[in-house]
N, C-alpha and C positions, 0 to 999 in steps of 0.2 A: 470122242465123247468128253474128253478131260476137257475139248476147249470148248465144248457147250454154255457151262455156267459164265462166262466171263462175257461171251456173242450174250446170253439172254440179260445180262448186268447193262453191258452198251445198248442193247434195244430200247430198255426200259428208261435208261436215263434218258436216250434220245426222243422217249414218248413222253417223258417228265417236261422235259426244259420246256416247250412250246408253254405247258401251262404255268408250270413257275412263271414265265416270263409275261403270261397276262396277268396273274397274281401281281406282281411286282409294279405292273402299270397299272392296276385299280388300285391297288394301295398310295401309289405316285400319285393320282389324279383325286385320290380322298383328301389327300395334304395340302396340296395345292388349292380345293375350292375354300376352306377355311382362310387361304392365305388371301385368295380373292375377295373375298366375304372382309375380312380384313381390311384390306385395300380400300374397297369399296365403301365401308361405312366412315375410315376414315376421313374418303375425301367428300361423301356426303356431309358430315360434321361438318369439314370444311368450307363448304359450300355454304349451308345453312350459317355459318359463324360471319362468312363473310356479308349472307344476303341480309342478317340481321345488323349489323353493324352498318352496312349501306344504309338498309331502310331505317336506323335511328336516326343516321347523320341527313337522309332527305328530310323526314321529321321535322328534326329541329330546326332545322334552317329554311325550312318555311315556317316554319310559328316565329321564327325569330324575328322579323319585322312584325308581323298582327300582334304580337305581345308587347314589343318596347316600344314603337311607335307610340303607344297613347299613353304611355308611362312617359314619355322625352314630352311629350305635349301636353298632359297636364304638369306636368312640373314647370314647363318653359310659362305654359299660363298661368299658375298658382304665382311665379314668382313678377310677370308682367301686371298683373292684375290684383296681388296683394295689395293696396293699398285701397282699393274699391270693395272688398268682400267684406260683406254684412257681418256680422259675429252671428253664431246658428245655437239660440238655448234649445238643447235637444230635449230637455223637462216641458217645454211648453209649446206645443206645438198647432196651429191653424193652416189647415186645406180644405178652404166647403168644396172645392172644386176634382178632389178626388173620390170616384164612384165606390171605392173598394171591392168593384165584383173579382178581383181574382184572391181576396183575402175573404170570401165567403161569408159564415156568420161568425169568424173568428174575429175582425175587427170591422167597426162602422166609424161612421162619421169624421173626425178628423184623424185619429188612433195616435199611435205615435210616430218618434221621429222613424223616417228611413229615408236611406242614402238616394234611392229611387221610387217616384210616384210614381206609377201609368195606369192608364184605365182601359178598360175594356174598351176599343173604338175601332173603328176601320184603320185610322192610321196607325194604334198602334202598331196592327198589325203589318202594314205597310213598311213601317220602322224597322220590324225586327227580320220581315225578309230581306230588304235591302243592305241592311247590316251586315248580314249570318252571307248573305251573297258577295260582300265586297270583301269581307275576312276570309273564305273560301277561295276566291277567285286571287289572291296577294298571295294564300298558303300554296295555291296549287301553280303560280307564275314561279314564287322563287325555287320550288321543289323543281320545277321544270327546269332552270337556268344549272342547277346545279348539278343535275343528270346532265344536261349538255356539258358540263365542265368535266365532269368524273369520263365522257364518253370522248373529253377532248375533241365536243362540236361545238364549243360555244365562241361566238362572235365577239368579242367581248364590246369592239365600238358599240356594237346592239345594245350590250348589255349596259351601257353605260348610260343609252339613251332611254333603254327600258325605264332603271330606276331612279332617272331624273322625273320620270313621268308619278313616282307613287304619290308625291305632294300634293298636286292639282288633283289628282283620284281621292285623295284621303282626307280633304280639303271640303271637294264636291261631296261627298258622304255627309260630313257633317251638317253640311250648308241643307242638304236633303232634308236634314232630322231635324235642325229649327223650322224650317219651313212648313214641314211636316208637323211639328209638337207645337210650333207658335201657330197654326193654322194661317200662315202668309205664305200667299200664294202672288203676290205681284210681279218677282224674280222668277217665278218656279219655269216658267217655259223658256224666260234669258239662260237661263242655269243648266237647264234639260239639253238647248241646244250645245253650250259648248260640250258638255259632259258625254253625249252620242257622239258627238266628231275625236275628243281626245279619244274615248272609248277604240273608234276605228281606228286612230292612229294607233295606239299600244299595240291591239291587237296583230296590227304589220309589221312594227315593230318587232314583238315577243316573236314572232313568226321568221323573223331574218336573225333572229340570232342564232338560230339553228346554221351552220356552216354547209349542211348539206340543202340546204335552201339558197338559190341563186339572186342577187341583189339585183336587178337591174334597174336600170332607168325610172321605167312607169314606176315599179313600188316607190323607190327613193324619191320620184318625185311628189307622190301620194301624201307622205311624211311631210314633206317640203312644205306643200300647199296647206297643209292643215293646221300646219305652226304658224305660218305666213298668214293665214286667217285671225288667228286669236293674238299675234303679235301685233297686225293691221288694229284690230275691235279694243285689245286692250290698252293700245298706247291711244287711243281715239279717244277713247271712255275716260280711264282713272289712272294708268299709267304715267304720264306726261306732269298730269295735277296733282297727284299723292307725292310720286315719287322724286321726279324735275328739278319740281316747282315748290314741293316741301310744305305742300298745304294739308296732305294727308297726315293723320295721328300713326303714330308708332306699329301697332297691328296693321292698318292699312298699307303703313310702306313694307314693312316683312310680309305682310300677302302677295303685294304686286309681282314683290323680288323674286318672291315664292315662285310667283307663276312664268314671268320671265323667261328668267333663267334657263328650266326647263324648254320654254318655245324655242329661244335661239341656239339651244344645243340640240334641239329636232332638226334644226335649219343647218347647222354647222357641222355636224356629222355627216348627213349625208352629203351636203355639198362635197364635203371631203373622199367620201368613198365613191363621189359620179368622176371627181378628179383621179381617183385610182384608176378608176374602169377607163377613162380614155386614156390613159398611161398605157395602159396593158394593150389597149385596143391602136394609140398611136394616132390619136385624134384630137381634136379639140372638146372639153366635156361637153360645152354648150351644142354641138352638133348630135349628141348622143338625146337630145329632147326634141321629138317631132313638133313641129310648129303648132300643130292641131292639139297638142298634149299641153303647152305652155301655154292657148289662149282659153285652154279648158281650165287653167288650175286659175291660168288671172279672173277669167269668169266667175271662178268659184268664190275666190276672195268676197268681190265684190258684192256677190249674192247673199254669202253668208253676211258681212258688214250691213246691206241692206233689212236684212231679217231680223236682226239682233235691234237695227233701229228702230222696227214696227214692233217688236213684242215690249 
């Protein structure tokens, strides 16, 4: 019997441990979810820090061309053009020609000075969607180029070609809003046509500067032939006499240059990237162009040059 008490001591401690020892792991696994919890918000913050600081820097660097672009362009014209601008007494001002329907019965007749007239008309309206559409459509091209760059898929030849293209785009907008606000519409279908075909080209453009998008032949040739049109039509037209030949005024040879330049860098990059592909390929580039694809784009030329001469 002496050794009773000491047998029922070992029992008990051996009925003990099992539960100590789940004690001990839900206390373990209480400490541990806080530490996770932990963990986990931090790298949420992190995440969050990071996605906000990404979507600033897309932000800003698409407003950054919509913004300074017409800041570099009126400044470039205030200082071309200074010597032509009217002097403006803002005390005495005449416009029989403004309705004032969007200034209500707060102001009639001529009122006073402001930096912008417009009146309630179809075109305004016309004006302010085509605008708000070509500042959207810049904000959301260069927001794209620059995700391609942060995701190390941007092309950059593309990209070079892209933004040689924003001149003739931002050029054709404004050409839209005289035409539109001076109600002259003689140009407007000249101007509509080149403006749909650059439009098509950007678009294949912005589209190949994605790296995980494959360049071939037909797109490059696409680009080719559409440069190849407005470089035919423009040195036909005003190129040759403006610029040449030196007959054109100062805005007219910085527009041509304007526009130029742009075509034959459409022409000149990709020429250069069809010369890679038969590199890689070990061919001559000129065989990388079906015969049926080449008298399709010359056909086009010509069609286009013809069209441009009836409107």
């Amino acid at each position: 019997m002496a050794g009773q008490p000491g047998l029922v001591d070992d029992r008990a401690e051996s009925a003990c441990s099992p539960m100590v020892s789940r004690i001990e792991y839900i206390q373990s696994k209480e400490e541990e979810v806080p530490r996770q919890r932990s963990v986990g918000a931090t790298a949420d913050v992190g995440a969050r820090s990071f996605f906000t600081q990404r979507t600033v820097g897309l932000v800003l660097g698409g407003l950054a061309l919509p913004v300074f672009i017409p800041f570099l362009q009126f400044g470039v014209i205030f200082k071309l053009w200074d010597e032509y601008a009217e002097n403006v007494n803002k005390d005495h001002c005449s416009n029989s020609c403004w309705d004032t329907v969007f200034k209500g019965g707060y102001e009639t007749g001529a009122g006073t000075y402001k930096h912008i007239y417009f009146n309630a008309t179809l075109q305004t309206w016309i004006i302010w969607m085509m605008l708000l559409v070509s500042v959207i459509s810049l904000y959301e091209c260069i927001k794209y180029l620059i995700n391609l760059a942060n995701n190390r898929q941007l092309r950059y030849s593309m990209m070079l070609v892209f933004l040689s293209s924003i001149y003739p785009h931002y050029y054709s907008s404004w050409t839209f809003f005289n035409y539109l606000n001076d109600d002259f519409y003689e140009q407007f279908l000249h101007q509509l046509l080149f403006s749909i075909t650059e439009i098509a080209s950007t678009v294949m453009v912005l589209w190949l500067c994605d790296k995980g998008i494959q360049m071939t032949p037909h797109r490059l040739v696409f680009i080719i032939t559409v440069a190849a049109s407005h470089i035919f039509v423009s040195g036909w037209d005003q190129f040759v006499s403006n610029v040449l030949l030196r007959e054109g005024f100062l805005h007219q040879v910085m527009r041509d240059i304007g526009f130029m330049i742009p075509d034959l860098l459409h022409v000149a990059i990709p020429v250069k990237e069809l010369q890679k592909i038969g590199r890689e390929k070990r061919i001559n580039p000129a065989y990388l162009i079906p015969n049926k694809l080449a008298v399709s784009s010359l056909t086009y030329v010509i069609v286009f040059w013809l069209i441009i001469l009836i409107l």
